[in-house]
N, C-alpha and C positions, 0 to 999 in steps of 0.2 A: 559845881552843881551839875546833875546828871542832863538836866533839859538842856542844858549848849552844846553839850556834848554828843547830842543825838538827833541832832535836829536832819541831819543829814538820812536817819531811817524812815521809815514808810510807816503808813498807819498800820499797817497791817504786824511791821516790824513790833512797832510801839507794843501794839496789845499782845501782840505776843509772850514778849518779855514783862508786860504788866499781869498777864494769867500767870503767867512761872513763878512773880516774884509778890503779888499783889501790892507793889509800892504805889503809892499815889503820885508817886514822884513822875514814874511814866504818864499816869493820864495829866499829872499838869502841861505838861509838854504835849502832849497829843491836842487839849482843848486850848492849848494857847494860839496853836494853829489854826481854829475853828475860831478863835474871840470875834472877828472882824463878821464873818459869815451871821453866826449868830445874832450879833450887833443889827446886820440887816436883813434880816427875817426880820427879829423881834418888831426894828423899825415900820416894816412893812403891815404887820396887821396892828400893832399898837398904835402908832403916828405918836408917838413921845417918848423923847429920849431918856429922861430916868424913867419911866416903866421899863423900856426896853434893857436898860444896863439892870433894871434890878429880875427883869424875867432872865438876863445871859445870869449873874447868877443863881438862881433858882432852879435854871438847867442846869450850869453847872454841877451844884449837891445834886439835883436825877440822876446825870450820867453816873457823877461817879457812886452811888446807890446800885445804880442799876448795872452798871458792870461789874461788879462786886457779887451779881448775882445770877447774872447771866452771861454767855458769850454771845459775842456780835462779829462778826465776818467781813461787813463794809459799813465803817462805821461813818462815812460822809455822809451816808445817805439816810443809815439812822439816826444819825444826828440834830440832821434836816428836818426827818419825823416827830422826834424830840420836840424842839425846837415849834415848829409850825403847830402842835397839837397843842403845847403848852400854853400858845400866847390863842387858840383858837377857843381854850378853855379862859384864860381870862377873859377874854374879848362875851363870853360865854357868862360868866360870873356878872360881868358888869352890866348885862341887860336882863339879871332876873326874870325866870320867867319864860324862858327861850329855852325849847328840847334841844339835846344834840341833832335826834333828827331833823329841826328845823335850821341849821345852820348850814349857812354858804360853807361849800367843798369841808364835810365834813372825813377822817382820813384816820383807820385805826393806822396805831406804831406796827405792825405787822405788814401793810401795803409796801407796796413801790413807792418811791415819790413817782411824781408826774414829769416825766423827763422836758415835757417842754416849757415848765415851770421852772424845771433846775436851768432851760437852756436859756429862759428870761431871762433869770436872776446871773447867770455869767455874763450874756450881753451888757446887762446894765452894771454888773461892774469894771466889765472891759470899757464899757464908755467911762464909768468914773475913774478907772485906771489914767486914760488917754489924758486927762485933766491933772496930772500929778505932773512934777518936772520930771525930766530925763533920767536922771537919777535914782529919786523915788521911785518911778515907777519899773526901770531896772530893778532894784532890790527887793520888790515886794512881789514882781513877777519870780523871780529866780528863788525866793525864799518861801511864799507859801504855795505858791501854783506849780515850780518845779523843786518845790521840798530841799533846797541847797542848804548847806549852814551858812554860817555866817564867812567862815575861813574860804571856802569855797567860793564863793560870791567876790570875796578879795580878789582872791587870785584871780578872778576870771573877767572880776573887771575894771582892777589895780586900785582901787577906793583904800584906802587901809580901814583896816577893822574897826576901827570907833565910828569912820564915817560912815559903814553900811550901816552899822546897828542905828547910828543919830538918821540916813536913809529910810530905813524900814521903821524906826517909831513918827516920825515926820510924816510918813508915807499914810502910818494907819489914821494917824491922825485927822489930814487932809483927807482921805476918806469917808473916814467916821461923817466930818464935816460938809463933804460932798452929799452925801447921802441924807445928812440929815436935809438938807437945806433942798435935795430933789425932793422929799418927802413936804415938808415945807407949802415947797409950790404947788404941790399935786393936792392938800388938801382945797387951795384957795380956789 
């Protein structure tokens, strides 16, 4: 399968070879990278965890729609945009009745994000990183934050291969889990 194979390139890499080739293969691998991220945004303006898994898919089919029709250049960030607009549009839907103009930080796909908003959202998952074992959070640092494959991450930090991957889905997991349960307390 092409995604293990490539985990080691850059987003920029990814789309590249997804414009040349328009496999959807590249963008699965590219938003597999993004699933956790997504996960918490969704988290963040929804507060429920199947709405949030069902808006990452719902982004999902956009993105890959919408790169299929456009190029995009940094796609973290519109991703981000993606992402934050979509669930600010449900959040939107659910109180009928409510302009866009009237909504908190509303943000066309087109802006910047708000870098001190990206620079929250990394704070607060390096604190939920800090919360994983040793381990975990080795693999999940070296795999989505510094883009390593899986091979790579062996070698560099003797684990054999089954245990980084069983590392890194552990890792998402207890995050996932972290996050839900900050979100959790923040509503009470």
């Amino acid at each position: 399968m092409k995604s293990s194979s490539h985990t080691h390139l850059t987003d920029q890499e990814i789309l590249k070879h997804f414009y040349a080739d328009r496999s959807n293969e590249w963008l699965g691998s590219l938003l597999e990278r993004y699933t956790l991220l997504l996960y918490g945004v969704s988290m963040k303006y929804l507060k429920n965890p199947e709405e949030a898994r069902d808006a990452v898919q719902q982004i999902f089919l956009k993105v890959i729609t919408e790169l299929h029709k456009y190029e995009v250049s940094y796609f973290s960030s519109w991703i981000y945009m993606i992402t934050k607009n979509h669930c600010l549009m449900l959040i939107r839907n659910r109180k009928h009745g409510i302009s866009v103009d009237e909504m908190k930080d509303p943000v066309s796909e087109t802006e910047d994000p708000d870098p001190l908003k990206e620079e929250g959202m990394v704070r607060e998952l390096n604190e939920a990183l800090s919360h994983l074992n040793s381990e975990q959070r080795t693999c999940i640092r070296k795999f989505y934050l510094e883009k390593k494959s899986y091979q790579l991450i062996a070698s560099e930090t003797g684990f054999t291969l089954e245990k980084v991957k069983s590392h890194i889905q552990n890792g998402k997991r207890n995050l996932r889990l972290l996050l839900e349960k900050k979100l959790d307390q923040f509503e009470k």
